[in-house]
Structures are given as structure tokens and as C-alpha cells.
N, C-alpha and C positions, 0 to 999 in steps of 0.2 A: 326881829326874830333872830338875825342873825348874829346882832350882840348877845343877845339873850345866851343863845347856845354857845357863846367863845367865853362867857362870865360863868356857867354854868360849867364847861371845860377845865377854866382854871380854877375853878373853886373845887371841881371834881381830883383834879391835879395836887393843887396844896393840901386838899385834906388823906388823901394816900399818903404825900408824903407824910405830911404830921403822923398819921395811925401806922404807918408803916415801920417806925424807926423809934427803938429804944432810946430813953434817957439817957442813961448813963452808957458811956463804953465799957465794953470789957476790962479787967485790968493789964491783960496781954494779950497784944492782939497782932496775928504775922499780917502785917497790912500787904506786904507784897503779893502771899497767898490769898489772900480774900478779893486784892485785886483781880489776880488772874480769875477766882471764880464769879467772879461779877463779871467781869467781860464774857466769858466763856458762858454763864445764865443769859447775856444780849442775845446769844445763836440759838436760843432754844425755841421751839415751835411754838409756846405757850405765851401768848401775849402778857396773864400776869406778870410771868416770873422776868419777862423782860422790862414790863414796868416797875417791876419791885427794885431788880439790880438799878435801872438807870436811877431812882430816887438812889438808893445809900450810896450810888459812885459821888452824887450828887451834895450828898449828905456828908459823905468822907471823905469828900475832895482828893479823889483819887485820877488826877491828872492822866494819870497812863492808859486812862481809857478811853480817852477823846476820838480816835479813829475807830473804834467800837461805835459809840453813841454818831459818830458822822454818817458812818453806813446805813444805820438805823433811818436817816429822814430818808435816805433815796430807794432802799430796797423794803420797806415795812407801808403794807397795806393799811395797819389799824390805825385809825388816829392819836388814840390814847398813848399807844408805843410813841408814836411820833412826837409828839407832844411831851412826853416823858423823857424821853432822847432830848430835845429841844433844851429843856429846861436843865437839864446836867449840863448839857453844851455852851449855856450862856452864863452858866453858874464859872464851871472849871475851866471851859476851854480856852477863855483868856480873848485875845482878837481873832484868832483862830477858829475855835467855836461862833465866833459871830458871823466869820463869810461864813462856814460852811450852813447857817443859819440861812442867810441871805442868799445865797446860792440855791437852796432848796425852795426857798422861797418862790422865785423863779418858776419853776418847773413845777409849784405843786399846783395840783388841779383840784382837791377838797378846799370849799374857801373857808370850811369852820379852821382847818388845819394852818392855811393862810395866814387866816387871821389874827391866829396866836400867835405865829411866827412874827408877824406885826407888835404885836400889842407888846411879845416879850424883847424884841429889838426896842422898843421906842420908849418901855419900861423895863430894863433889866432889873430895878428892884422887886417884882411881880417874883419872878423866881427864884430870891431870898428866902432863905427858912424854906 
């Protein structure tokens, strides 16, 4: 049962992000501003829009917001945030992203949450694309 709902998580996971993110970029695009407002959309009370931003930080490989998406595993109630967070962080955050992965690990007490945190350390190609 409890694979079940960690396969149903991630599959829930890669398919936001797949529906969530345009084909094509812009042709001009102020990446520094979009950064800031993707971190700045991480603070917002609305769990989508904090899943939204973490896929395209994730998506656009927007480095600068690794201590954003950090905060997110230890002060975010939803799973899906968390989880969201996660997957930018093992994407962009480099080795960096992975303690801070492992360190939350630690300390969480949802095991579907856990267990992603597992599955994406032990397959970082899982959150690829």
C-alpha cells in the first residue's frame, strides 16, 4: 500500500510537471526576474502555486533558489509542496540539494514523504524531465 501511494506521488509529480511547463521558451526572458518571482511564489500560502514555481525553478534550472526550495522540506505541512521542493532540489541543487534532502529525511515523520525522499536519493534520474 505504501508503494502504491509513493508511485502514485511520483507519477502525480512528473505529470504537473510535464502539464505545467510550456514547450518552447520565450524569446526574451529576464531569468533573473522570473527567478526572484519564483522564489518569492515558494512564500505563498497557496500550496499550488508553490508547486507550480518549485517544478519551473526545476524546469529552468534556476540555481538561486536552492535555499528557497531547502526551507520548503522543513517548514511545509503538504506533501506535494514537499515533494515538489525535493525534486527541484535533487534536480538543481547539486550535492547541496542532496544533504539538505537527507537531512530532512531525518526528521520527516510522513512516510509516503519519506519515502520519496528515498526513492529520489537512490534514483536521481526519477526527477529528470
Amino acid at each position: 500500500m505504501k508503494t502504491t501511494r509513493v508511485v502514485l506521488a511520483v507519477l502525480l509529480g512528473v505529470t504537473f510537471a510535464f502539464s505545467a511547463t510550456p514547450e518552447n521558451d520565450p524569446p526574451s526572458v529576464n531569468w533573473s526576474k522570473a527567478e526572484l518571482n519564483y522564489k518569492e511564489c515558494l512564500k505563498s500560502d497557496n500550496a499550488g502555486v508553490k508547486i507550480s514555481s518549485a517544478n519551473y525553478i526545476r524546469k529552468y534550472n534556476l540555481t538561486g533558489a536552492v535555499e528557497e526550495l531547502k526551507s520548503l522540506l522543513s517548514k511545509e505541512n503538504s506533501e506535494n509542496v514537499k515533494m515538489s521542493g525535493a525534486l527541484a532540489l535533487v534536480t538543481i541543487g547539486g550535492s547541496d540539494g542532496r544533504t539538505a534532502i537527507q537531512n530532512a529525511l531525518e526528521t520527516e515523520e510522513n512516510e509516503i514523504v519519506a519515502e520519496f525522499y528515498r526513492s529520489i536519493l537512490i534514483n536521481p534520474a526519477l526527477a529528470q524531465n
